[in-house]
C-alpha positions as CSV (number, residue, x, y, z in Angstrom):
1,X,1.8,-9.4,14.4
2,X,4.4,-9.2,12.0
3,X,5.9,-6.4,10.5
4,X,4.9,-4.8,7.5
5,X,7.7,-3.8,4.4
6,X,4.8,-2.0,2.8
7,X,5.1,1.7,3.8
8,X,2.6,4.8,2.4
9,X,3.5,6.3,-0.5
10,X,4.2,3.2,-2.2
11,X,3.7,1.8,-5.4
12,X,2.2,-2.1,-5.3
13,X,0.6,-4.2,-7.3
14,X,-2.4,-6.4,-6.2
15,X,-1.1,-10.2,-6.7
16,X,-5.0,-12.2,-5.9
17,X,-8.2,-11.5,-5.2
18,X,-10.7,-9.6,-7.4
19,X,-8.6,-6.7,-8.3
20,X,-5.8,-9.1,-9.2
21,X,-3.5,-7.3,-11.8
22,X,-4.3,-3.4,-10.6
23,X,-1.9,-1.2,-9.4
24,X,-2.0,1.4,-6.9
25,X,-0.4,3.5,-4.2
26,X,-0.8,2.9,-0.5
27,X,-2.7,5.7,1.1
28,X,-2.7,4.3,4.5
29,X,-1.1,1.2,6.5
30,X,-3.4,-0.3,9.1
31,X,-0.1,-3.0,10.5
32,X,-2.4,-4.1,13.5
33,X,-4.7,-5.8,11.2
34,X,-2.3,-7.0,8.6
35,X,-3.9,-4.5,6.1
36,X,-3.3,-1.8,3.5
37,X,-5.7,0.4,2.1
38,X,-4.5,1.0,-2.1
39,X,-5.6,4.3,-4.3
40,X,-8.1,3.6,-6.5
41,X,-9.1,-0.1,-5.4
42,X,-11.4,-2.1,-3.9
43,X,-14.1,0.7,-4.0
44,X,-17.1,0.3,-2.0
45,X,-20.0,2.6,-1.4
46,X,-21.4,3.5,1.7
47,X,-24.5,5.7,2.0
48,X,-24.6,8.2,4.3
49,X,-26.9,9.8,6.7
50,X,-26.9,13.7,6.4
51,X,-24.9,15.3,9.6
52,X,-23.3,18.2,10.5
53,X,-19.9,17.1,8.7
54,X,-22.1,15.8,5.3
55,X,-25.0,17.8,5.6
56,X,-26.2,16.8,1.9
57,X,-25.7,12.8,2.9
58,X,-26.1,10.5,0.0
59,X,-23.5,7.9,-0.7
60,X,-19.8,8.1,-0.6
61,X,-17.5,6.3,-2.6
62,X,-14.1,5.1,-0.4
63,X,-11.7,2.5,-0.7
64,X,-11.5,-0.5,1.4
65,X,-8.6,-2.1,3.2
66,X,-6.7,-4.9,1.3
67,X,-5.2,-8.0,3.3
68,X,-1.3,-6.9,3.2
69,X,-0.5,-10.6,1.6
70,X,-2.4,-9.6,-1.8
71,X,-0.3,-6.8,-2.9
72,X,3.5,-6.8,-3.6
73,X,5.8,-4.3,-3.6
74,X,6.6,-2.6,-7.2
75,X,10.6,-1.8,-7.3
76,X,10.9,1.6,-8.2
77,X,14.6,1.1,-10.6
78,X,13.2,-1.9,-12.2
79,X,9.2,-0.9,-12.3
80,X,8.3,-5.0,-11.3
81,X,7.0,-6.9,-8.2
82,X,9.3,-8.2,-6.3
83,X,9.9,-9.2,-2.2
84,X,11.5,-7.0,0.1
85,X,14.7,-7.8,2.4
86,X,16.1,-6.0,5.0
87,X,19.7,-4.6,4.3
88,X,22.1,-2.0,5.9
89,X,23.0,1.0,4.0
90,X,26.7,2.5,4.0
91,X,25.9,4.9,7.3
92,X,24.3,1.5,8.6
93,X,21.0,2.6,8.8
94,X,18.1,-0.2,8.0
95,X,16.9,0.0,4.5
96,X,14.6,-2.1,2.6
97,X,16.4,-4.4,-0.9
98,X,14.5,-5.6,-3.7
99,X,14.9,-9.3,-3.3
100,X,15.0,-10.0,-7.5
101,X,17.8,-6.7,-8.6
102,X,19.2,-6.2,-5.1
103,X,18.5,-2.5,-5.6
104,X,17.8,-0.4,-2.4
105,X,14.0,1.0,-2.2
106,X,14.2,4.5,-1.1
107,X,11.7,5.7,1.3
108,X,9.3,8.0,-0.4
109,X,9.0,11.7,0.7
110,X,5.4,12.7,2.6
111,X,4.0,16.2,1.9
């Protein structure tokens, strides 16, 4: 299993598949199964059985988890796709580096 350089909050783009082209954030990172699940793509539907959580049932719209190879990393300063490195900032701590500018990609802040 290797490690992910995709964290949530991201911005990617989707580089094959059938939503080549799209772009999206990361809404959640799944890194035992290699997979990332992007706002807004690769939709499914599911219909759903009324229950005590959905009473109403019917069917639920939700996006599905992407293969972590098929989307790249957007760099924030320079707004493309590029590969990410690992780098050390000035206090030494691990950061992640755009591998086409060199730029640092700062983590983005949760809610």
């Amino acid at each position: 299993m290797a490690k992910l350089q995709i964290r949530r909050g991201d911005r990617v783009k989707i580089i094959s598949g059938n939503h080549k082209g799209q772009e999206g954030v990361v809404l959640r990172v799944e890194p035992d199964k290699n997979r990332v699940v992007v706002q807004g793509v690769n939709m499914r539907k599911r219909h759903m059985r009324p229950s005590q959580a959905n009473p109403e049932g019917g069917i639920v719209q939700f996006e599905a988890p992407l293969h972590a190879s098929n989307v790249m990393l957007i760099d924030p300063s320079t707004g493309e796709p590029t590969r990410v490195r690992a780098g050390r900032g000035e206090d030494g701590k691990a950061t992640r580096v755009g591998a086409r500018s060199g730029n640092v990609i700062p983590r983005v802040q949760q809610d």
